[in-house]
FIFILUM-194886 format. One record per residue: residue number from 1; residue in one letter; chain; z, x, y of N, C-alpha, C in turn. Coordinates in pm, 1 decimal. Each point is the difference from the previous one (the first is absolute). Example, Ala and Ser with C-alpha at 12.3 -4.5 7.8 and 13.67 -1.06 7.14 Angstrom:
@seq 1&type A&mol A&nz 780.0&nx 1319.0&ny -569.0&caz 0.0&cax -89.0&cay 119.0&cz 0.0&cx 90.0&cy 120.0;
@seq 2&type S&mol A&nz -72.0&nx -35.0&ny 105.0&caz 6.0&cax 82.0&cay 119.0&cz 73.0&cx -77.0&cy 109.0;
REM end
This chain:
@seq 1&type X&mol A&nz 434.1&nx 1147.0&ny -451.5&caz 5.5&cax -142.1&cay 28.4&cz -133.1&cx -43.9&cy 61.6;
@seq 2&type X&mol A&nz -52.8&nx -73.6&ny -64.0&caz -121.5&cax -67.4&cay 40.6&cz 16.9&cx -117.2&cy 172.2;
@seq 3&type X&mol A&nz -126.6&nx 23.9&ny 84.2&caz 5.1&cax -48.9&cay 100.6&cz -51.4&cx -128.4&cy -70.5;
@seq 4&type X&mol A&nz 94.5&nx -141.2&ny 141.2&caz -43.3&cax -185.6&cay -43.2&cz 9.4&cx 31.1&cy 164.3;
@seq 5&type X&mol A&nz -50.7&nx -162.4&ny -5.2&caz -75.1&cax -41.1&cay 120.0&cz 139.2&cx -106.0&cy 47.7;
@seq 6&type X&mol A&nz 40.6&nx 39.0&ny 176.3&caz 96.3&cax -145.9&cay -6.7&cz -83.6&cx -114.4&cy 51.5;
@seq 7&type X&mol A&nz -101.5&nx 7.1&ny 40.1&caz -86.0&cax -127.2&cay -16.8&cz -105.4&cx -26.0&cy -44.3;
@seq 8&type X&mol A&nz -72.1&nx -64.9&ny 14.7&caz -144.6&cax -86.9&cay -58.6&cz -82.4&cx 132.3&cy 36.4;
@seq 9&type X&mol A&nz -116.0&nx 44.5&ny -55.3&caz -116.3&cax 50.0&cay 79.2&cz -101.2&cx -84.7&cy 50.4;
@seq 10&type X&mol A&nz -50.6&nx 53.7&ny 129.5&caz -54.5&cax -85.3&cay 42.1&cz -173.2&cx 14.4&cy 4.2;
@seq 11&type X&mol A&nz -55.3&nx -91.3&ny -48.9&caz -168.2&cax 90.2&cay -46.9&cz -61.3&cx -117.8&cy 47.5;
@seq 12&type X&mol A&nz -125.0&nx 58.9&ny 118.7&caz -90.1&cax -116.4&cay 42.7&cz -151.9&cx 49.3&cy -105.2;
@seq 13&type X&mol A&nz 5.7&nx -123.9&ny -23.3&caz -165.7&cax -46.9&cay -102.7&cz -95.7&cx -26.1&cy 76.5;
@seq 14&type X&mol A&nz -134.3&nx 53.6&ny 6.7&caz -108.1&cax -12.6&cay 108.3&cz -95.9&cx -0.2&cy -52.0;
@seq 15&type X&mol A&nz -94.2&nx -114.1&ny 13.7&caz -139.2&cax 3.3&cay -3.6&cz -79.6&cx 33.9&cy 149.8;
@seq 16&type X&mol A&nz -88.5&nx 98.8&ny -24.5&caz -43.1&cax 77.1&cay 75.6&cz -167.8&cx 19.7&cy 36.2;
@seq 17&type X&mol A&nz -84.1&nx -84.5&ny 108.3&caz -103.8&cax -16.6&cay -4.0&cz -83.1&cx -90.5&cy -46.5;
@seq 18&type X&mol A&nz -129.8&nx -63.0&ny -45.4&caz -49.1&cax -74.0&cay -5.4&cz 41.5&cx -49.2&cy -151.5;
@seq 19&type X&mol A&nz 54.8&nx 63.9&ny -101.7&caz 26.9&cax -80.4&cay -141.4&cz 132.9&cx -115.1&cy 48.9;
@seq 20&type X&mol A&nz -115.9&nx -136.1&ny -99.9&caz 76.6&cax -94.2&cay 39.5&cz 71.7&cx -41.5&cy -125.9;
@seq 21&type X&mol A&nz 11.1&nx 88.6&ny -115.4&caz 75.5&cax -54.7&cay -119.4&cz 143.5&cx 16.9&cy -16.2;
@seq 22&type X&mol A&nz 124.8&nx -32.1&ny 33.7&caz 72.2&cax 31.2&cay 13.9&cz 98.5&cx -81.5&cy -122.8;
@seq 23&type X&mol A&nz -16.0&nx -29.8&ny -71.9&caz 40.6&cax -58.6&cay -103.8&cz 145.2&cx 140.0&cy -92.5;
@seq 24&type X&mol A&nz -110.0&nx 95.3&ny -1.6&caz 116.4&cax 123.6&cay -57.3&cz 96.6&cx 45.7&cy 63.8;
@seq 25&type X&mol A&nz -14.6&nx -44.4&ny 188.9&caz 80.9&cax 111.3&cay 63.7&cz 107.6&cx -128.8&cy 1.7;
@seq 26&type X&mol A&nz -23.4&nx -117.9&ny -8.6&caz 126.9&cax -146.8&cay -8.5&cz 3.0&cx 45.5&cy -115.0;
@seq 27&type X&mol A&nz -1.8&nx 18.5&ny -100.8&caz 45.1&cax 54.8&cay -118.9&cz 126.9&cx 98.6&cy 7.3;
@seq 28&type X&mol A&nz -68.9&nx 137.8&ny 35.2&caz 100.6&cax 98.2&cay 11.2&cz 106.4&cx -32.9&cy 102.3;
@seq 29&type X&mol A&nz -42.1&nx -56.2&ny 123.9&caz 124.2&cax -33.9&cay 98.5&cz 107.3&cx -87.3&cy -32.0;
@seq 30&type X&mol A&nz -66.6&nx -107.4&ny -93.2&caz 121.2&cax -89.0&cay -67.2&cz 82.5&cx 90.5&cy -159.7;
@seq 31&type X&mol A&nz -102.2&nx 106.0&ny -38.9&caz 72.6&cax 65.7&cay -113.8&cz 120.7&cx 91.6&cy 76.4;
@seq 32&type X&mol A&nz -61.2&nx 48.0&ny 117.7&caz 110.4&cax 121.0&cay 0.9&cz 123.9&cx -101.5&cy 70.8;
@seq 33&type X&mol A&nz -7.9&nx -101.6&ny 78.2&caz 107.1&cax -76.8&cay 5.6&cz 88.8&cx -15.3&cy -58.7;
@seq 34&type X&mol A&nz -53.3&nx -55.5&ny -85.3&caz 60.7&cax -13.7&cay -136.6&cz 72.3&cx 108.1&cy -87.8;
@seq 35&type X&mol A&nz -32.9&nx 115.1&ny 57.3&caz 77.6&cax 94.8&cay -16.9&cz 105.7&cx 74.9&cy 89.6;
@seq 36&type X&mol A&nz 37.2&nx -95.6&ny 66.2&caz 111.8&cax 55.9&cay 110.8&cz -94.3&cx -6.5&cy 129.4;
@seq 37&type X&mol A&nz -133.2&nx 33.5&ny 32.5&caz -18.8&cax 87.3&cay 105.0&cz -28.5&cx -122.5&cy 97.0;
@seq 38&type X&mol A&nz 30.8&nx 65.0&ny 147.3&caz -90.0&cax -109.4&cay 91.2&cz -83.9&cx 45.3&cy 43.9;
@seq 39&type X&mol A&nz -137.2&nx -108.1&ny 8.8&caz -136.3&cax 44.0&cay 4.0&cz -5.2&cx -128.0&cy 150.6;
@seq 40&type X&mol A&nz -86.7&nx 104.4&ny 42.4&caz -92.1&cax -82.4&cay 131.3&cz -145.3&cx 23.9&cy -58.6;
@seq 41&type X&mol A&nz -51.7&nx -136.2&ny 9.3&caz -93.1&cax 8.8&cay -53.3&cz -114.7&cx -26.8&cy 125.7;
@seq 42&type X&mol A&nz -145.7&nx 104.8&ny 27.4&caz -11.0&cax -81.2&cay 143.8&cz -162.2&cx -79.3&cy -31.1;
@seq 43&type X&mol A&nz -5.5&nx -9.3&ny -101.2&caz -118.5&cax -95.4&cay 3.1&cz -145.1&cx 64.9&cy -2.4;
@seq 44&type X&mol A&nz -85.8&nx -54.9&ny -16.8&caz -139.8&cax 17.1&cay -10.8&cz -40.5&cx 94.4&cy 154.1;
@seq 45&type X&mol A&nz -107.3&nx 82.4&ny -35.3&caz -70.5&cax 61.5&cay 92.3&cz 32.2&cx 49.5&cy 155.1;
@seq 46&type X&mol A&nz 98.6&nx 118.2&ny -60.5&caz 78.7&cax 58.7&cay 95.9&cz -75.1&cx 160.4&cy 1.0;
@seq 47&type X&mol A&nz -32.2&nx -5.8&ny 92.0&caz -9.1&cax 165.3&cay 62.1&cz 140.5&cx 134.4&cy -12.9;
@seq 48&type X&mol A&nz -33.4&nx 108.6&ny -72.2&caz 62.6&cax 134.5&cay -27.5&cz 84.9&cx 2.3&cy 135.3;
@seq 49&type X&mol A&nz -56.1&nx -35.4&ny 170.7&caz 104.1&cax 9.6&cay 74.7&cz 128.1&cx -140.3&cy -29.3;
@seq 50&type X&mol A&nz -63.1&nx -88.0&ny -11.9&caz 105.4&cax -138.1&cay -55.9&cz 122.7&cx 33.3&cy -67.7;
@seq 51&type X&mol A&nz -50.1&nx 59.8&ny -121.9&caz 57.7&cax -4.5&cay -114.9&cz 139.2&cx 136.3&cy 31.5;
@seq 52&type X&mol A&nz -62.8&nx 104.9&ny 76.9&caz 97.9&cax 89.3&cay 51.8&cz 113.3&cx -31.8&cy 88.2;
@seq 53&type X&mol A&nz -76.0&nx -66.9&ny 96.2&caz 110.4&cax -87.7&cay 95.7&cz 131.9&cx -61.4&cy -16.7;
@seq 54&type X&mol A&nz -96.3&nx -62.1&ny -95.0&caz 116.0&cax -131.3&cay -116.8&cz 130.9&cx 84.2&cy -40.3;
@seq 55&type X&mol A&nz -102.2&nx 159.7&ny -76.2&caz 108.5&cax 24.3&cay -86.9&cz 148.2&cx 101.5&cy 104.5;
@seq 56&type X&mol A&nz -53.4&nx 39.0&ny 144.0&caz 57.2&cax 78.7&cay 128.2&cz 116.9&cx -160.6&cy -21.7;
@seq 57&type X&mol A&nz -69.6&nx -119.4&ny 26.3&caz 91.1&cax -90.4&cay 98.2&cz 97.8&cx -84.5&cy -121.5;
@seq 58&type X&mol A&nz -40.9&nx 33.7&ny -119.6&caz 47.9&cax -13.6&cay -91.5&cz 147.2&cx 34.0&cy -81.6;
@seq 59&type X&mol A&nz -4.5&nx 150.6&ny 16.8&caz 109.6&cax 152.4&cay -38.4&cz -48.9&cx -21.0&cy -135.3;
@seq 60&type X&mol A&nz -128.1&nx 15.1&ny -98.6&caz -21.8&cax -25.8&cay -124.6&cz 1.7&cx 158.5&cy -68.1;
@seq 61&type X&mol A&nz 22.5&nx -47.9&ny -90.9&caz 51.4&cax 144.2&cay -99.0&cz -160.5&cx -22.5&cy -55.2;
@seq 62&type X&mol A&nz -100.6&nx -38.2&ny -64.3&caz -107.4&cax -17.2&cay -46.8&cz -123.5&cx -84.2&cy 44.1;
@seq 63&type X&mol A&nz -94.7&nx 12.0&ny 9.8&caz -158.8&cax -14.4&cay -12.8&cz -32.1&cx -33.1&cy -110.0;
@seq 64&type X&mol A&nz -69.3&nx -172.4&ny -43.0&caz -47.5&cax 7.7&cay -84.8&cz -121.7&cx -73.6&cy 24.3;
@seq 65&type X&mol A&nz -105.3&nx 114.2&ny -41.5&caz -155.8&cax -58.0&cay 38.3&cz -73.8&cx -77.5&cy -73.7;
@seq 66&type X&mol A&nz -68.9&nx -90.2&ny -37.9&caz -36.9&cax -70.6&cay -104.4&cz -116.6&cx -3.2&cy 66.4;
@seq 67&type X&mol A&nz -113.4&nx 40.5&ny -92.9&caz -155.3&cax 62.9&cay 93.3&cz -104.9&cx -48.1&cy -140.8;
@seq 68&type X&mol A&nz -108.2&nx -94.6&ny -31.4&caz -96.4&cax -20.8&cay -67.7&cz -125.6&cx -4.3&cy 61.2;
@seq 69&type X&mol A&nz 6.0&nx 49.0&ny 87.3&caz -146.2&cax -9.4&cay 80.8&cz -97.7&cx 154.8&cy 34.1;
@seq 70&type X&mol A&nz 91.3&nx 88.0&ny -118.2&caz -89.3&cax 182.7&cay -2.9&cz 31.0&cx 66.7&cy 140.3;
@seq 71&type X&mol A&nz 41.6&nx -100.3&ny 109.5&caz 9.5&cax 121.2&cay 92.4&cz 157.2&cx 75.3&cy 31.2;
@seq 72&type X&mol A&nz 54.2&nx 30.2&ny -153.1&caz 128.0&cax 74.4&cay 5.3&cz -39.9&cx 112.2&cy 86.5;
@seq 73&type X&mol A&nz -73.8&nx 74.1&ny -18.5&caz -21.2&cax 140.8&cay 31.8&cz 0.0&cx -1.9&cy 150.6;
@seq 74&type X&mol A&nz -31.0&nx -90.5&ny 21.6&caz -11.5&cax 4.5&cay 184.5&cz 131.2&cx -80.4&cy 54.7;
@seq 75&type X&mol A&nz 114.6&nx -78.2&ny -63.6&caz 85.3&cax -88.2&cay 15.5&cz 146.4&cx 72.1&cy -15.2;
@seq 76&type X&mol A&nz -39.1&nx 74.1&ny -124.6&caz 165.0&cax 95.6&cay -7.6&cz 32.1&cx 126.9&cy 61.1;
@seq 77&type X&mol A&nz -139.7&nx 82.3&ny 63.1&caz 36.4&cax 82.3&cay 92.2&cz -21.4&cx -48.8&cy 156.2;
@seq 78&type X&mol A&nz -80.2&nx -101.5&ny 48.6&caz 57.6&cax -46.0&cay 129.2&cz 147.7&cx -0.4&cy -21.6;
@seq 79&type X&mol A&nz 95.0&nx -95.5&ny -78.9&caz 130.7&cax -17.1&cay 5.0&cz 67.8&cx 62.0&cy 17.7;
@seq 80&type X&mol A&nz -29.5&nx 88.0&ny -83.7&caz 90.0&cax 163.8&cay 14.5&cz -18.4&cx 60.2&cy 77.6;
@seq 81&type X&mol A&nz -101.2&nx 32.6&ny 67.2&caz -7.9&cax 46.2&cay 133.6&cz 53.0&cx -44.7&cy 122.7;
@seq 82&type X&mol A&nz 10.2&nx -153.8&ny 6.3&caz 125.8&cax -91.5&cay 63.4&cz 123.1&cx 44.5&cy -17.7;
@seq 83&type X&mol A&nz 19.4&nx -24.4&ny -134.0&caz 132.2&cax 49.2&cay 2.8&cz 63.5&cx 88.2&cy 31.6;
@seq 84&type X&mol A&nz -112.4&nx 107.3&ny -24.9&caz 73.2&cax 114.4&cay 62.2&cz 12.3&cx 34.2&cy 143.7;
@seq 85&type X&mol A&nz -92.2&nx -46.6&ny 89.6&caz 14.0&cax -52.3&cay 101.9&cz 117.6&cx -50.2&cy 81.2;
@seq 86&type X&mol A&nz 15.6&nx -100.3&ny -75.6&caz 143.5&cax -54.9&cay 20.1&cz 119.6&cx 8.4&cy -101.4;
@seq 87&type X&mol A&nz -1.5&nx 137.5&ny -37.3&caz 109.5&cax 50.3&cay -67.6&cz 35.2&cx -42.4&cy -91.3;
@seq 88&type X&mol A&nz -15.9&nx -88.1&ny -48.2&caz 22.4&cax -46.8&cay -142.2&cz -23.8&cx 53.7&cy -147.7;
@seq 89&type X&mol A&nz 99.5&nx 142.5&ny 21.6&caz -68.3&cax 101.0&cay -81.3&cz 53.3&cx -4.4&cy -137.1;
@seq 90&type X&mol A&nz 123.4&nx -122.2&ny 11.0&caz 74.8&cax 59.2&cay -134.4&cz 42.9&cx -223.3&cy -27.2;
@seq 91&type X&mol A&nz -156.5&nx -26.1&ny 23.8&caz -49.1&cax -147.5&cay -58.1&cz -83.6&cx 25.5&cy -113.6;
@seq 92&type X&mol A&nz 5.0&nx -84.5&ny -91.1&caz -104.1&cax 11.7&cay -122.3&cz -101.3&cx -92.3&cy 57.8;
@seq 93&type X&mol A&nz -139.3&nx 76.3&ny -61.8&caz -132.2&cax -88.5&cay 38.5&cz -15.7&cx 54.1&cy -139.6;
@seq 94&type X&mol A&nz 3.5&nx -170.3&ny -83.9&caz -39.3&cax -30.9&cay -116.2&cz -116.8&cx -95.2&cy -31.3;
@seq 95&type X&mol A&nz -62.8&nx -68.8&ny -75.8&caz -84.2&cax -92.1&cay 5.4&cz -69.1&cx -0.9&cy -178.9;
@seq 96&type X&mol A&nz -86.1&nx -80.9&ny -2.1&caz -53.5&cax -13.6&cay -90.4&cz -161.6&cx -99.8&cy -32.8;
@seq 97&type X&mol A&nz -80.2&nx -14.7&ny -102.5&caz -126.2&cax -99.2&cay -14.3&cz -56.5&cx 71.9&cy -9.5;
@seq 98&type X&mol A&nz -152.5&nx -36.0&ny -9.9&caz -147.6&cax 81.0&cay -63.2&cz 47.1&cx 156.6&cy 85.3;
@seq 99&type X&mol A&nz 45.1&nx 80.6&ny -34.3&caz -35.0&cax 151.7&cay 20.9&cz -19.9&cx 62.2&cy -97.2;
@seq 100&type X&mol A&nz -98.8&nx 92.4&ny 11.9&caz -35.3&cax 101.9&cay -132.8&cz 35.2&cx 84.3&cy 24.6;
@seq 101&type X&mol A&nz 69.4&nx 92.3&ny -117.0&caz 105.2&cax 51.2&cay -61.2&cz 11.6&cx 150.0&cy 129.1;
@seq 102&type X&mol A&nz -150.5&nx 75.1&ny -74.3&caz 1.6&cax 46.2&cay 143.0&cz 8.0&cx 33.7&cy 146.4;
@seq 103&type X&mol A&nz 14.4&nx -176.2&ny 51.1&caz 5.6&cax 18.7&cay 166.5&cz 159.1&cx -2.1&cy -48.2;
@seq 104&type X&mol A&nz 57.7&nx -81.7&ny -77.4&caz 162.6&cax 34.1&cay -3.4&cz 40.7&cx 115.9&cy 3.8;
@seq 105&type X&mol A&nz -50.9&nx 90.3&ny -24.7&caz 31.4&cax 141.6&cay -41.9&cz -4.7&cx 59.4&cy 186.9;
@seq 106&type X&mol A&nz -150.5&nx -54.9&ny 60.9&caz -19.2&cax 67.1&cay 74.6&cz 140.3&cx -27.8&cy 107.9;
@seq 107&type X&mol A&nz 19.2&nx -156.0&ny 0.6&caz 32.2&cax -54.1&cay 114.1&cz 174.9&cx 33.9&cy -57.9;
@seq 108&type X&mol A&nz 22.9&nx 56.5&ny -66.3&caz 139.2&cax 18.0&cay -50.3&cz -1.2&cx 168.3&cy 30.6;
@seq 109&type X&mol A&nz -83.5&nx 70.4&ny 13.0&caz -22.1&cax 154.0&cay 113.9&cz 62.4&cx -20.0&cy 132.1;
@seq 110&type X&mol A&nz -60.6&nx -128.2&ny 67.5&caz 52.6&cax 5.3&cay 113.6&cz 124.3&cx -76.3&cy 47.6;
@seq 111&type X&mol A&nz 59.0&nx -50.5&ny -96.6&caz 96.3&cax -11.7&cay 45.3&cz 73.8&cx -148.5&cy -110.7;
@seq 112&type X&mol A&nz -124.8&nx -134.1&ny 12.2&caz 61.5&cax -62.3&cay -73.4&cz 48.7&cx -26.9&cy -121.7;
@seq 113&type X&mol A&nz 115.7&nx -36.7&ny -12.9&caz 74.7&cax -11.8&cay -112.0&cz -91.7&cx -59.6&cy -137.8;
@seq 114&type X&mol A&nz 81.6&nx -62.8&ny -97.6&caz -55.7&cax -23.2&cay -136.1&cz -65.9&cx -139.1&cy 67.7;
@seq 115&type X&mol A&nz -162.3&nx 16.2&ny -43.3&caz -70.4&cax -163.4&cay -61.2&cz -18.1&cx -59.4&cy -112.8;
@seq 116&type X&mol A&nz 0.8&nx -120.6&ny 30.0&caz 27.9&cax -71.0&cay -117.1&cz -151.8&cx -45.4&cy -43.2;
@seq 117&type X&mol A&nz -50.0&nx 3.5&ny -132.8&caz -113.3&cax -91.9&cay -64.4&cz 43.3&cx -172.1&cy -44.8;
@seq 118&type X&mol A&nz -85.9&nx -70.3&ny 33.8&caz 31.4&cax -104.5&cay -90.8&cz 25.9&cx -29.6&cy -128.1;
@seq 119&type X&mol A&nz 123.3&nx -66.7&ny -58.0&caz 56.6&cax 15.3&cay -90.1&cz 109.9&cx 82.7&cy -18.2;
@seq 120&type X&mol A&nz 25.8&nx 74.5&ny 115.2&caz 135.5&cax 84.9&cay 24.5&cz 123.6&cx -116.8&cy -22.9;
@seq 121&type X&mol A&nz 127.4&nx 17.4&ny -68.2&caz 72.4&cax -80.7&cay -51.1&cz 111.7&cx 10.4&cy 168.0;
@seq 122&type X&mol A&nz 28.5&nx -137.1&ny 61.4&caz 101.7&cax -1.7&cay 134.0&cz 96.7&cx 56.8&cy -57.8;
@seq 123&type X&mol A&nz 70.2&nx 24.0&ny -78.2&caz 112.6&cax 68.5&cay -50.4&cz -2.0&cx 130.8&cy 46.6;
@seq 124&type X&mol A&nz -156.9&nx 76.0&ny -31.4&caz -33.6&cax 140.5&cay 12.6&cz 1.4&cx -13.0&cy 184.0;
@seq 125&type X&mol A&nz -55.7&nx -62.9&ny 84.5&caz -11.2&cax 32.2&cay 138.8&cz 77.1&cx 15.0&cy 41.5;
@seq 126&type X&mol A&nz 143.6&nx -114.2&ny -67.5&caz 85.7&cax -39.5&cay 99.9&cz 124.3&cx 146.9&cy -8.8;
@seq 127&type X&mol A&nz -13.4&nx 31.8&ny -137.7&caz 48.9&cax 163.1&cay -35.0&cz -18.2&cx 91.4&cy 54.7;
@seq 128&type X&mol A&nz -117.2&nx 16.9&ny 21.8&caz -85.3&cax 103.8&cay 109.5&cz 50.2&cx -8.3&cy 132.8;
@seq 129&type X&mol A&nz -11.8&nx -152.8&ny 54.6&caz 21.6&cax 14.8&cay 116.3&cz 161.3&cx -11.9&cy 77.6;
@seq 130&type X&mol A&nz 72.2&nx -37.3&ny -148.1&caz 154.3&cax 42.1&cay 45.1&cz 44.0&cx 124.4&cy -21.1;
@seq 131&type X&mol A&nz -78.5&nx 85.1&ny -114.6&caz 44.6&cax 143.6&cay 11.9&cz -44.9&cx 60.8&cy 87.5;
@seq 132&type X&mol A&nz -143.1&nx 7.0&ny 9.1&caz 12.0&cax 47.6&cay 144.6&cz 64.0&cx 12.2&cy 128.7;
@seq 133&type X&mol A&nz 79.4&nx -147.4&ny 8.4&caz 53.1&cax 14.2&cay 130.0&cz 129.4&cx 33.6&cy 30.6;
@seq 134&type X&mol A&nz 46.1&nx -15.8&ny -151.4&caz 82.9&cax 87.5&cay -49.5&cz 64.1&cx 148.6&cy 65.9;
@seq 135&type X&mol A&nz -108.3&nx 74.7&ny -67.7&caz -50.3&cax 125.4&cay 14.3&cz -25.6&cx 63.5&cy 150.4;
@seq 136&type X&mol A&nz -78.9&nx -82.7&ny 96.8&caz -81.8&cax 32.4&cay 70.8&cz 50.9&cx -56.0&cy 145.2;
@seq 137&type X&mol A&nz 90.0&nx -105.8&ny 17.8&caz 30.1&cax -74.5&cay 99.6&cz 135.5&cx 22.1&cy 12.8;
@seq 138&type X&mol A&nz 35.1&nx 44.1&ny 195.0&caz 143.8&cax 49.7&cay 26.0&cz 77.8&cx -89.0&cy 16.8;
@seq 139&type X&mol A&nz 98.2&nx -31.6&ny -61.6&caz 110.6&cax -100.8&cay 22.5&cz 112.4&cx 33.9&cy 30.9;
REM end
């Protein structure tokens, strides 16, 4: 028998640092809505401690990073290192935008989950990020 969820998952969307384009991450936050989930969305140019906080004062089953400004590499392991910090060991830190293929690879070594490229179909995230929590989150 396959595990369901008895409620919503709950996934905060974060823009993180000086990128001010946030056009994709209101995108995905209103897609995954739209797919059952509730999203806190916290807005433009939030700091890796912010965005952790949120997700502590939150109880969020997911992280979703939306990053176009190249400094993934320095943005998704601060987080994770937060998180783990503050225990948040069995939260998804997901995200997506300009990353090359490689730092995905790298930054998916240490810990974070699947990124998304532009042009990734919301159908596919919102899959990802309900099986996962699926899978991965104690209820």
């Amino acid at each position: 028998m396959s595990k369901t969820l008895d409620r919503p998952i709950r996934i905060l969307v974060a823009k993180v640092g000086l990128d001010g384009h946030d056009r994709g991450a209101k995108v995905i936050a209103s897609s995954l809505r739209d797919a059952g989930m509730e999203v806190i969305y916290t807005g433009l140019r939030q700091t890796p401690e912010m965005v952790v906080n949120t997700a502590l004062q939150e109880d969020v089953d997911a992280i979703g990073v939306s990053i176009l400004s190249g400094a993934h590499m320095t943005v998704f392991p601060k987080i994770m290192e937060l998180m783990k910090q503050k225990h948040l060991t069995n939260v998804l830190l997901t995200g997506g935008g300009i990353i090359p293929q490689a730092d995905m690879v790298k930054l998916q070594d240490i810990g974070v989950g699947e990124l998304f490229a532009p042009g990734t179909t919301m159908l596919t995230i919102a899959d990802y990020i309900r099986n996962w929590t699926i899978e991965n989150r104690n209820f």
